[in-house]
C-alpha positions in Angstrom: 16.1 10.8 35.0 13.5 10.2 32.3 12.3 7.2 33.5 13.0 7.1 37.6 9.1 6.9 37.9 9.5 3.7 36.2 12.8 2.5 37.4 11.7 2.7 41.4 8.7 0.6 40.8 9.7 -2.7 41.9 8.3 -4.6 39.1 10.2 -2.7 36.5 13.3 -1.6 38.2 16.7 -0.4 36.2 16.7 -3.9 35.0 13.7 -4.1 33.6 13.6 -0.9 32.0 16.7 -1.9 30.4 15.1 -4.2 28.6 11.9 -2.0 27.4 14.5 0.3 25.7 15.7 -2.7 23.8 12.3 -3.7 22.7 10.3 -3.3 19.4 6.4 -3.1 19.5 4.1 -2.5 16.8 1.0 -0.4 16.9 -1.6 -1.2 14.3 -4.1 1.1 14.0 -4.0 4.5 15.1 -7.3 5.5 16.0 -8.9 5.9 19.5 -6.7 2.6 21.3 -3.7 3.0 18.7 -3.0 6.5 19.3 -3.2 6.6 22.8 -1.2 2.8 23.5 1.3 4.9 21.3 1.9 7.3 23.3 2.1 5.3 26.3 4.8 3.3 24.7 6.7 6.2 23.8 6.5 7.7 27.8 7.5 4.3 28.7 10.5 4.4 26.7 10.3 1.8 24.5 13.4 1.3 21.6 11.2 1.2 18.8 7.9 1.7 17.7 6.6 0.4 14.4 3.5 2.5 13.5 0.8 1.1 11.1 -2.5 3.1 9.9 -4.0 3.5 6.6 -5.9 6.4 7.6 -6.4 9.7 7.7 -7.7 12.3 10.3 -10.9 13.6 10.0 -13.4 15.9 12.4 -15.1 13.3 13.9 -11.7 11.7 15.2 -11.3 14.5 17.7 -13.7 13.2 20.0 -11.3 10.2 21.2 -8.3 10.1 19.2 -5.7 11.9 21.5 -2.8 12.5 19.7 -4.8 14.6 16.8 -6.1 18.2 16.5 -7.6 20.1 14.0 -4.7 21.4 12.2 -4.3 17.4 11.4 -7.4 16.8 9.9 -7.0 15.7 6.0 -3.3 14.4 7.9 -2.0 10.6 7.2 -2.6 9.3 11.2 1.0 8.0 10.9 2.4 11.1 10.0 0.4 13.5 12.4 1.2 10.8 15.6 4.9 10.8 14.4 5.2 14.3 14.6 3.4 14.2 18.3 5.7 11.1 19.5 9.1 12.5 18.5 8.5 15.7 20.6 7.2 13.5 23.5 10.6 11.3 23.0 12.7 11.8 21.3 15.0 8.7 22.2 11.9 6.5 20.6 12.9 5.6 16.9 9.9 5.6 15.4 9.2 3.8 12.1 6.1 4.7 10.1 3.6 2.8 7.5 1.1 4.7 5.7 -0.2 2.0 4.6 -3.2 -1.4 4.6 -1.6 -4.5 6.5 -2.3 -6.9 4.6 -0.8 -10.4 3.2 1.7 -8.8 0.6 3.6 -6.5 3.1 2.6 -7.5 7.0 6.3 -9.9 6.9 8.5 -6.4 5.9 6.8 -4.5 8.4 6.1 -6.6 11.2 8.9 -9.5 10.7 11.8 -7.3 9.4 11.3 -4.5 11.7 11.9 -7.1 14.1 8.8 -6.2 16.9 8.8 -8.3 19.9 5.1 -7.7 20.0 1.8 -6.7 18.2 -0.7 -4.5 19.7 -4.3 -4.6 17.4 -5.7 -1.9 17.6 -7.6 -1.8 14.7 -11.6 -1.3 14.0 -12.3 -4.5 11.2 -11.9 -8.2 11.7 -9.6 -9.2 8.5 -7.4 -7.4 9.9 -7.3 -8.7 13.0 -7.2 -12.6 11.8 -4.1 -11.5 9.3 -2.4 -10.4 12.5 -3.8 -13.8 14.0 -2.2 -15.8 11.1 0.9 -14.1 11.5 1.4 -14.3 15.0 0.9 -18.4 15.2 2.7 -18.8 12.6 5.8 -16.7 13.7 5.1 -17.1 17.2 4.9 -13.1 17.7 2.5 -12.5 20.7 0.2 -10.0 20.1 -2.9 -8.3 22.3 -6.0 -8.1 20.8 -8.1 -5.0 22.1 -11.6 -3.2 20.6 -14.2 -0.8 22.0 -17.5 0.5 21.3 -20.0 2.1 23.0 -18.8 2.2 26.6 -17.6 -1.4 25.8 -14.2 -2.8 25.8 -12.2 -5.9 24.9 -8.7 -7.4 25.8 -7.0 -10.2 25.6 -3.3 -11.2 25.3 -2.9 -13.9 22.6 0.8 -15.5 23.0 1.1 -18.3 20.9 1.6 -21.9 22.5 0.1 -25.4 22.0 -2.1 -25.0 25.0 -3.1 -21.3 24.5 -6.5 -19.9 22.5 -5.9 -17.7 19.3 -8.3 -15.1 18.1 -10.4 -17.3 15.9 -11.0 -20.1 18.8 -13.4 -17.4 20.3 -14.3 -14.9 17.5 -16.2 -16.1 14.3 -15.1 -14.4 11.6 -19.1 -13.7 10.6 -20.0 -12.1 14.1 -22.4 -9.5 13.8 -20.0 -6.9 16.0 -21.8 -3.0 16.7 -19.3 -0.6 15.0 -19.2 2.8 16.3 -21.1 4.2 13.7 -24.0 2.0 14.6 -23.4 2.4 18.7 -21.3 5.2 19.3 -18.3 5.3 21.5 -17.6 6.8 24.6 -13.5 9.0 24.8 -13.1 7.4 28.2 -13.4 4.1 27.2 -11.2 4.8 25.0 -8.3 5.8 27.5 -9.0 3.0 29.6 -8.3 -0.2 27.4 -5.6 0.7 25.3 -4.0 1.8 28.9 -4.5 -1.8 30.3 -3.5 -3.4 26.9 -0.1 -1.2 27.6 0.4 -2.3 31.0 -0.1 -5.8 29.4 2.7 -5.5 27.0 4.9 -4.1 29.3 4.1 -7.5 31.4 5.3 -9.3 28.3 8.0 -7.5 27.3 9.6 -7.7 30.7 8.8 -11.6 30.7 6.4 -11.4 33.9 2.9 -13.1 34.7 0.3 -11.1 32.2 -3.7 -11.7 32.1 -4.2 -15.1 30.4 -8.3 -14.7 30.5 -10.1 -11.7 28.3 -11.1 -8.9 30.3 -14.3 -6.9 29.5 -14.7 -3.7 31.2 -18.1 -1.4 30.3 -17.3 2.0 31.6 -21.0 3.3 31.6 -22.0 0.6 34.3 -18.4 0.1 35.9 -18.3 -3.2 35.4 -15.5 -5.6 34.7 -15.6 -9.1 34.2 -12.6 -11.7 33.3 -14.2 -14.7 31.1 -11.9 -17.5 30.3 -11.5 -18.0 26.6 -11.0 -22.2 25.9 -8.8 -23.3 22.7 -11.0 -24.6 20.1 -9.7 -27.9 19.3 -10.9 -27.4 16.1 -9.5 -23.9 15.0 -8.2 -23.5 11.3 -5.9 -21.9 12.5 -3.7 -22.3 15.3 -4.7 -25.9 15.4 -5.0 -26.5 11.7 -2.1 -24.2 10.6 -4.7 -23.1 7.9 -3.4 -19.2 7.6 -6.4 -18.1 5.0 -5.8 -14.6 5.6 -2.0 -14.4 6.1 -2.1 -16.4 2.0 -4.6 -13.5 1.1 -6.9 -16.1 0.3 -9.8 -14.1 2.3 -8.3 -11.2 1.5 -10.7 -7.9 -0.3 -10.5 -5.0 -2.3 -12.9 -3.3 -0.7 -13.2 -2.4 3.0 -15.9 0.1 5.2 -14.1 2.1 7.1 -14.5 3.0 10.7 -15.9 6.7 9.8 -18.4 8.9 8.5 -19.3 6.6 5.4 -15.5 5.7 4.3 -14.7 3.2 1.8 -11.2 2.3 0.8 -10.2 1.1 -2.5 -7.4 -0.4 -4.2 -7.8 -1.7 -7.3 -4.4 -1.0 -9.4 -1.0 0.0 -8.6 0.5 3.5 -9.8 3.8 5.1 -9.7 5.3 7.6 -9.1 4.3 9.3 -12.4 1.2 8.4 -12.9 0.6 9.8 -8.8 1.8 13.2 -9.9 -0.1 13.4 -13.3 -2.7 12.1 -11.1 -2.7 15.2 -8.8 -1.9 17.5 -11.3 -5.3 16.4 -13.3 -7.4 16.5 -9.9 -5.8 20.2 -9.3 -7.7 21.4 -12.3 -11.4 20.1 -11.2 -10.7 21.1 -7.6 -9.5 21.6 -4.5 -6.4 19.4 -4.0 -4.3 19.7 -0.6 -0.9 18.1 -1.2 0.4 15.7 2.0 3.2 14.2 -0.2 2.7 10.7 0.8 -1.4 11.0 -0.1 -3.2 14.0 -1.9 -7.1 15.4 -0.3 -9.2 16.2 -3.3 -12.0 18.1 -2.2 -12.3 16.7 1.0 -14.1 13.3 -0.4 -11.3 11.3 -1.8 -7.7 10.8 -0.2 -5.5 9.1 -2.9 -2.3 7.5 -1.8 1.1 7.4 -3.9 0.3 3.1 -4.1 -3.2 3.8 -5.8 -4.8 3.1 -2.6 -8.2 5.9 -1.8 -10.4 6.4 0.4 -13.8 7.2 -0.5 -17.3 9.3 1.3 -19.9 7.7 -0.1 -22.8 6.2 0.8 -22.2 3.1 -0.4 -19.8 0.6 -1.8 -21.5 1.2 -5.2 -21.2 5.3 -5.0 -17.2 4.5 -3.5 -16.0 2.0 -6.8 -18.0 4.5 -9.1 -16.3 7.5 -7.9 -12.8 5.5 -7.2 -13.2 4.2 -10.8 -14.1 8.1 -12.2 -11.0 9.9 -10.9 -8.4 7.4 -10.4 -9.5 4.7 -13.3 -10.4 1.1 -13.4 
């Protein structure tokens, strides 16, 4: 009876929600479009969910992030949206990583988890061409989705000769607004990660889904469908030259979308140098203890593989202080 909403809408039908509860989808990010196409996923009754975010919750993430409230903040996302989906639905298995895709680990979790489909819904653009790389290469669609301001972006990228990739349309040096620098409005927000869920339902259930990228700007109510051509040129999907999925352009260093985040990762640790870690921190200050990550005095989250997050005001202030409490 869970899903009969679903079931009696002719385009799904009994059949087809047969096959979303035999599909895998992978959510990376879990921010404002993460945490919401998430949820959506999870009411839709989808198998599996593979959740991705290197994150934590913080104040300002209130505003849009729906799955969050305050008793999160200083929370892994992954952990905090876990905890929401399993009492939404139970029937969902839900597999966590709180942890940076990148080159060395985006096979195990995307590939070996076995997901049908990637939804981005992440806030930096390495990340997004990684995903890119891997998708054309292992022919995993995937829907590209962003916002800011009252701005926002989809487009579904299913890998075929004759079909665009990212990096056809988006140069990887495009001077994007953040919403640090422009804001962002919670009902964008809703609205594409809900159309980039109705998308991946369309995929998942093998119908007709939106081959052009749509553009909606909430403030002005406009929407607009522009056709986005295959570069006949593109390094990638034309080339097969994966730069990002070899880590070739990948960094140690990355500004977060937040209040003046940086995150680090310079060295590995284990498990004994985390705890000795913590247990040094605990005697200069404030340390709250979230088992996979430790909070010391609400400016640095440390995480048990050495990765941090920094508030600084720069990337020179974030590598000092990265370098003065967890080392070099």
């Amino acid at each position: 009876m869970r899903y009969i909403r679903q079931e009696i809408f002719s385009e799904i039908g009994k059949k087809g929600q047969s096959k979303l509860r035999k599909s895998a989808v992978a959510v990376v990010g879990l921010g404002a479009l993460g945490s919401v196409a998430a949820e959506l996923l999870t009411r839709a009754g989808i198998r599996k969910l593979i959740l991705v975010d290197r994150d934590i919750v913080e104040v300002s993430n209130l505003q849009r992030q729906a799955l969050y409230g305050e008793s999160d903040i200083g929370k892994p996302k992954a952990i905090a949206a876990k905890e929401k989906l399993n009492d939404i639905n139970s029937e969902v298995k839900i597999k966590i990583f709180i942890d940076d895709l990148n080159h060395n680990n985006i096979r195990k979790i995307i590939d070996i988890e076995n997901a049908n489909l990637i939804l981005d819904c992440t806030d930096n653009l390495e990340t997004r061409f990684l995903i890119n790389d891997f998708s054309i290469k292992n022919k995993v669609p995937f829907i590209h989705s962003s916002v800011v301001g009252s701005k926002g972006y989809i487009l579904n990228l299913v890998p075929d000769k004759n079909n665009p990739c990212l990096r056809c349309f988006l140069k990887e040096a495009a001077q994007l607004d953040t919403c640090e620098t422009a804001g962002v409005l919670n009902t964008i927000t809703r609205i594409i990660p809900s159309i980039q869920v109705n998308e991946a339902i369309k995929i998942l259930l093998g119908k007709d889904y939106e081959k052009n990228l749509l553009f909606f700007d909430v403030w002005k109510n406009e929407l607009m469908k522009i056709k986005v051509n295959k570069n006949k040129k593109c390094e990638c999907c034309v080339k097969n030259n994966f730069e990002y999925l070899s880590g070739k352009k990948s960094s140690k260093t990355t500004k977060m979308c937040g209040n003046d985040v940086f995150q680090i990762k310079n060295k590995s640790i284990d498990k004994k140098e985390f705890d000795n870690l913590k247990n040094r921190l605990k005697k200069i200050g404030k340390v709250t203890d979230f088992d996979y990550c430790v909070n010391f005095d609400n400016k640095l989250t440390i995480f048990q593989d050495g990765r941090a997050l920094l508030k600084a005001k720069d990337e020179k202030e974030a590598k000092s202080l990265y370098s003065r409490f967890v080392g070099n």
